[in-house]
N, C-alpha and C positions, 0 to 999 in steps of 0.2 A: 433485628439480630437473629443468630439462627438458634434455634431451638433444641434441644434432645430429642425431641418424639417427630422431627423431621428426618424424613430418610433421603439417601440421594439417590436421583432418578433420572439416568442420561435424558429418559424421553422426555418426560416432565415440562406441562407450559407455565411452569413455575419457578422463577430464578431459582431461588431459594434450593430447590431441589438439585437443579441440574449444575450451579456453580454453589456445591455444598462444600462449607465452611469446614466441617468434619474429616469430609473426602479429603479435601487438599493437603488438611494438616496432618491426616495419617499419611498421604504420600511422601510427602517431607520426611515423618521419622521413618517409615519404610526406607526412603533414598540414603536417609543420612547412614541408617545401619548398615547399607550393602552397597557403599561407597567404593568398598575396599574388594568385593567379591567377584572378583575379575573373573570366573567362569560365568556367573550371571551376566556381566557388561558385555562377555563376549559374544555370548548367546543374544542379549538385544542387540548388539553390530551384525550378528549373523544375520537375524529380521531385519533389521532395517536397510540393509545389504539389497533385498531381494523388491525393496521399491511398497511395499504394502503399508509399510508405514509403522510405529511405534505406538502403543497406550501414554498416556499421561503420567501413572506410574513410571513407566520405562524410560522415560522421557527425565520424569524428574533423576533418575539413577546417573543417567547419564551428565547431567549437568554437574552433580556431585564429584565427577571420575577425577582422579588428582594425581592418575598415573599418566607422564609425556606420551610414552608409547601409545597407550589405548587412546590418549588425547588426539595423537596426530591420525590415528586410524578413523575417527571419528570425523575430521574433520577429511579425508580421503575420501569417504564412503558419503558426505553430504554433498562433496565438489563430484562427484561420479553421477551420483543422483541428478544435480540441477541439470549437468552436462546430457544425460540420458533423458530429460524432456526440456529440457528449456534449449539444450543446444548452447551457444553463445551469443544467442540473445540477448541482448538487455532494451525494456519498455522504455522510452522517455516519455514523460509528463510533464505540468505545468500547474500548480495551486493556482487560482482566481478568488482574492478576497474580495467578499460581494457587501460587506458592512462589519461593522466590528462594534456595533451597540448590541448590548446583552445584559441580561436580567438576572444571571446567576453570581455565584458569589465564588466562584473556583478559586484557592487561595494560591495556585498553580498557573494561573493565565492572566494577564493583564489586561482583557477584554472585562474582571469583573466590576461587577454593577460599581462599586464603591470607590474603583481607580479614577481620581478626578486630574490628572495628568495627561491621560494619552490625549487625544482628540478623535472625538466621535465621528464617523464618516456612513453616509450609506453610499452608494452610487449609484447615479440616475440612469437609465438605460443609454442616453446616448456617451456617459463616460464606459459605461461596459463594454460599448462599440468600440470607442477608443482603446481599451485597455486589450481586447482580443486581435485587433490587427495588430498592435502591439506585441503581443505573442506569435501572431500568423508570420511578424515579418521577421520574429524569429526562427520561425520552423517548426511550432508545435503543432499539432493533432488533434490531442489530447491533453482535455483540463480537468481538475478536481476545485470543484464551487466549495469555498469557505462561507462560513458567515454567523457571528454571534446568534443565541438564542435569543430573540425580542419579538412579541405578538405585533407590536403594532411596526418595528422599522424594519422588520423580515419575517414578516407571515410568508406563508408556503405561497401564497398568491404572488409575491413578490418574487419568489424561486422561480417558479415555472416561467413566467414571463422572462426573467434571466435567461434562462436554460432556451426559452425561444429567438432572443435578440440573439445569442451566442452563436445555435446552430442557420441561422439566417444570413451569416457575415461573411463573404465572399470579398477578398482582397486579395486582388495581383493570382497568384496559385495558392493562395492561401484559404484552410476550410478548416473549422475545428469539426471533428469526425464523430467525437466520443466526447459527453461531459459526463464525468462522474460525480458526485456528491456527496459531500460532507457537513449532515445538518443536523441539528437536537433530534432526538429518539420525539417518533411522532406517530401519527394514527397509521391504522390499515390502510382506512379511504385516503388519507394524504401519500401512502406508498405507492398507493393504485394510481395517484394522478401523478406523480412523477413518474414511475413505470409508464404512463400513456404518454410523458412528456420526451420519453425517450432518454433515458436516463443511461449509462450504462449500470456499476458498480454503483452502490449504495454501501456509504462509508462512517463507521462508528466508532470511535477509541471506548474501551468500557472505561482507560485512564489506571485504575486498579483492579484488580476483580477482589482485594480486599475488604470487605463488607466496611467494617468500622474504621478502613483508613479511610474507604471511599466517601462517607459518610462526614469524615472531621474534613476530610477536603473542600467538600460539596454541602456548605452548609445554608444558604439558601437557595430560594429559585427553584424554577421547573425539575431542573437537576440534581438537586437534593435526594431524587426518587429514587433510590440505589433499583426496585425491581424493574421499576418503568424504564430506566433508560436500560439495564441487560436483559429484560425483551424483545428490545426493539428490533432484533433480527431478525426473531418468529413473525412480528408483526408486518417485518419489510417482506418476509416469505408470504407470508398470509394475500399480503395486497398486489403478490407477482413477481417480486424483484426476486429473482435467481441467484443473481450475483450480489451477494454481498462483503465488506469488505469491515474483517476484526483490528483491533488491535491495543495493545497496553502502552500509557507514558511512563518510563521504565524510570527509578530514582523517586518517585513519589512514596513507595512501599518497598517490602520486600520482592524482590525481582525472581525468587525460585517460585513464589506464590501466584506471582502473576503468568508466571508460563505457564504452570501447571490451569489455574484458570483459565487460560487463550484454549488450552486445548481443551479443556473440559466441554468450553463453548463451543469449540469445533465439532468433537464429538459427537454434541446434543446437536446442533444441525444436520450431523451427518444421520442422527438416528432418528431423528423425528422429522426432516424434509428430505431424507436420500443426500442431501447434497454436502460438503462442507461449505467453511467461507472461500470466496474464489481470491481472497486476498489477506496476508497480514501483514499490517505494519507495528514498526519497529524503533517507536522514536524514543529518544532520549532526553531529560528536562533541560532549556538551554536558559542562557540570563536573557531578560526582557524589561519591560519598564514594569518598575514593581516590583520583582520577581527576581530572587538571588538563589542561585540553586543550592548554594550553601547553607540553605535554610533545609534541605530536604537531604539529609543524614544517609539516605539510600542511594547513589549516585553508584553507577555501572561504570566500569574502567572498561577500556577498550579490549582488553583481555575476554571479562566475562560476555562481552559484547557479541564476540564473537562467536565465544562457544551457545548462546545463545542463538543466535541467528542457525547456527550448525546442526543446534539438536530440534528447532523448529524444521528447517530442512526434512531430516528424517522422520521426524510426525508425521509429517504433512506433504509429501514430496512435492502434489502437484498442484500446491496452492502459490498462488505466486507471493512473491514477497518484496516490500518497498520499503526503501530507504531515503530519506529525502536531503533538505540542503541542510537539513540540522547538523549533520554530520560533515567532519573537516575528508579532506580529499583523502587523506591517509587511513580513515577508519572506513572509509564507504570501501575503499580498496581492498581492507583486509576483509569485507565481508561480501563483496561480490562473488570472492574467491571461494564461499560455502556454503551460499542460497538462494543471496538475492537476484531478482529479476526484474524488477523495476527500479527505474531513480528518475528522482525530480532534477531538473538542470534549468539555470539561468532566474532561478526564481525573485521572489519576491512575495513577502509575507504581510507586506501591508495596502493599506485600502486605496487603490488608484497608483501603485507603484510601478507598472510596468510603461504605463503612456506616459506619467508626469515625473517618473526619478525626482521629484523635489523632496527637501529638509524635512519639507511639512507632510507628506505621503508616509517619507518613514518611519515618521515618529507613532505611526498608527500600526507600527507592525506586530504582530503577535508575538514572536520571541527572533532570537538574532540568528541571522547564519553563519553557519562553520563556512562552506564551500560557496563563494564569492564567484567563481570563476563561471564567463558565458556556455551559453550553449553551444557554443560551438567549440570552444576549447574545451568540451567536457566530452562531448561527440571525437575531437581527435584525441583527447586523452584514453578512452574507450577505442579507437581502433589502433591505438599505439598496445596495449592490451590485450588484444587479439579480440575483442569484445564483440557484434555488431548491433550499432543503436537502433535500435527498431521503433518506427512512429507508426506502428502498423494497429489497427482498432479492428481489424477483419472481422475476427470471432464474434463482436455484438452484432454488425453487423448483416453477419450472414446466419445469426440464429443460434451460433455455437456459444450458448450459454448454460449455467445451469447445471445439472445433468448431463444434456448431452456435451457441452467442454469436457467434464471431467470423465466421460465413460472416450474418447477422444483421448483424453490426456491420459489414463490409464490402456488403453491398447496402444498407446506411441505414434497412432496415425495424424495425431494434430502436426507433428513435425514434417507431412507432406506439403501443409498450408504454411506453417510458420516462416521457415527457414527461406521458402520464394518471396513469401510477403513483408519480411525484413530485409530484404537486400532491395525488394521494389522501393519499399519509403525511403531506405536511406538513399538509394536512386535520385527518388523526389527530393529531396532534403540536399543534396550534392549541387544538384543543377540549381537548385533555387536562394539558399541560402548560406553555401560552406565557404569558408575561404577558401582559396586557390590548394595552402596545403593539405588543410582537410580532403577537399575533393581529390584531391590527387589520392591521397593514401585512402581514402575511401571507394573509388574507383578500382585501384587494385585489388580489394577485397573483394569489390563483386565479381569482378573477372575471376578472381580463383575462387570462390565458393560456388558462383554458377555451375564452375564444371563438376564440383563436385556431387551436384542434387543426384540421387539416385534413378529417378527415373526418367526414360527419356524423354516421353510427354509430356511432363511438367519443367524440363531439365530446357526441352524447345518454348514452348511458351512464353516461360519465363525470359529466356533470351530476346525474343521479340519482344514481348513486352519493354523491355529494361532498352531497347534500340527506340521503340516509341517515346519515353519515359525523355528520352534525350532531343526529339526531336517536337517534344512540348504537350505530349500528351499526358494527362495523370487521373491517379484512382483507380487503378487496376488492382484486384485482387483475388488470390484462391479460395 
């Protein structure tokens, strides 16, 4: 628990210091007092305006603001923001649950130790085969590896060989590009070997940054460690990993605490490795086996949903942010429209769901989805939108990580790569896997965005390339 004679410390390799319990809750009565002090609010829109970003403070003020007018200005200047680096973008991804036995006792997840209902699955390398052409011959890229905490049925040995079978599967045009990963907070030396494994993003929910919610949540198991697992950033820095990826399960705790925590964390990365996190998510608690959200008194309405995701925006401009299939198609909509920049589509959240769809797969899934709807109807509902779906992994690829992404994403010159490299995958994505109307209306979009590229060396390039792209050739990238 936190102490009085601790102080807080952005740099600090010391939870305790740098997500301080003190800090937060003076930001709180700080926000609550100048809720109403609209030359102050206007003065943080004026900052956040100009792209550099917002303090945690500032941030919390804003979530407070209860005036419409400054509300929708708020949410103008977040939709200008993404627009001014992400462009109309949006990532697609794909979860891959790689086992769902687990040792801790999360009273929030029905992977815990004590659920004797679901059914426990690992999956053997050649169902992972199965389960990623399963994906390929949907159209994805890019996966993020789930998988319960368990030494002996998911040690890190058992990841990497995952992560090897994965990037080794060549079907039809189909290659997964990028796996990212999402697994228990764990050593230097195990970040170092997944960073050699080729890892992109490395992926951790802190869940709450509430010490003593965190704490009655997590009350056995490896996880219980409230400092062990909110290090585990510095530790995934330490072993190489660049890119790492934050974020809070929102309706567990108080939700103004938790933001201000995401940023705090950010902060401390930003101050003690130069870098922020290169990603936050944003999820919300849904019902699962076990698991009634009506039990967790804190539940975010679609309203403060939004202004959340809004005022992380303006924190954070150029951190991306992801929404996944938790969320019903009506709320992923309302917050595309003010930050985010990745979504999950066509998912599946339980163990072996994508190759075998059976009774028995889904009954192992971690919680339920809102947005049902395929890949491909989520791909034409995004270019009905104006949106463009991007499968594009460039940036790991070509080294644009880290630092140099984000000195990249703060000069605007990533948007000379991006904006060719998403019209190329969805290219790929068109001829390979779209229905006849998707492609069609996706096609139109490349023709009129092509012409738009600014320059004309990349404006021709890209033009041949996207002419190759049709006559069977793929993987071209800036």
């Amino acid at each position: 628990m936190q102490h009085d004679d601790i102080m807080y410390n952005v740099k600090s390799e010391r939870a305790e210091e740098f997500i301080h319990d003190g800090e937060i809750r003076a930001t709180l009565e700080y926000a609550r007092e100048h809720r109403d002090d609209k030359p102050l609010i206007e003065e943080i829109l004026d900052k956040a305006e100009k792209g550099k970003g917002i303090s945690h403070r500032e941030a919390a003020v804003l979530i407070e603001v209860r005036d419409k007018e400054i509300e929708e200005r708020m949410y103008a200047i977040a939709r200008r923001l993404k627009e001014r680096i992400y462009g109309n973008r949006i990532v697609m991804f794909a979860p891959l649950y790689l086992s769902n036995h687990c040792v801790n006792g999360c009273v929030y997840c029905p992977y815990h130790a004590k659920n004797k209902h679901i059914p426990r699955r690992r999956l053997t390398q050649e169902e992972i085969r199965r389960e990623v052409i399963a994906l390929q011959d949907m159209g994805h890229k890019r996966l993020a590896l789930e998988t319960g905490e368990h030494p002996k049925m998911s040690p890190i040995e058992y990841v990497l060989e995952s992560i090897q079978t994965i990037y080794s599967i060549r079907h039809k045009n189909g290659a997964i590009r990028r796996v990212n990963v999402n697994i228990a907070a764990t050593t230097v030396e195990n970040y170092r070997r997944l960073k050699e494994a080729g890892i992109g993003t490395y992926i951790l929910f802190e869940e709450t940054y509430d010490r003593a919610a965190y704490e009655r949540l997590h009350p056995t198991g490896p996880k219980s460690d409230w400092a062990y697992h909110t290090e585990a950033m510095d530790r995934a820095m330490l072993g190489g990993i660049d890119d790492v990826g934050i974020g809070a399960l929102f309706g567990l705790s108080n939700y103004r605490y938790d933001v201000v925590g995401m940023l705090m964390h950010a902060e401390h990365l930003e101050a003690r490795f130069g870098v922020g996190p290169h990603t936050i998510s944003v999820p919300r608690i849904r019902p699962a086996d076990d698991i009634n959200p009506e039990d967790f008194p804190d539940a975010v309405t679609d309203e403060v949903f939004r202004r959340i995701v809004a005022v992380l925006r303006l924190a954070v401009p150029y951190t991306g942010m992801i929404v996944s299939t938790r969320e019903s198609k009506r709320s992923r909509e309302l917050v595309l429209d003010v930050g985010v920049s990745q979504l999950s589509g066509g998912s599946k959240t339980s163990v072996g769901g994508y190759a075998e769809g059976t009774e028995d797969a889904e009954e192992s899934a971690q919680f339920d989805i809102s947005d049902n709807r395929t890949l491909d109807e989520i791909v034409g509902w995004l270019l009905e939108l104006g949106y463009i779906p991007s499968f594009c992994t460039a940036c790991y690829r070509e080294g644009r990580t880290g630092d140099r992404f984000m000195s990249l994403a703060k000069s605007g010159q990533i948007g000379n790569c991006c904006a060719p490299n998403a019209l190329m995958t969805l290219a790929e994505y068109l001829e390979d896997y779209a229905s006849p109307e998707v492609k069609a209306a996706g096609t139109e979009m490349i023709e009129r965005l092509t012409k738009e590229i600014p320059s004309d060396k990349i404006r021709e390039i890209t033009h041949r390339r996207l002419q190759e792209i049709v006559e069977g050739k793929r993987d071209f990238r800036f």
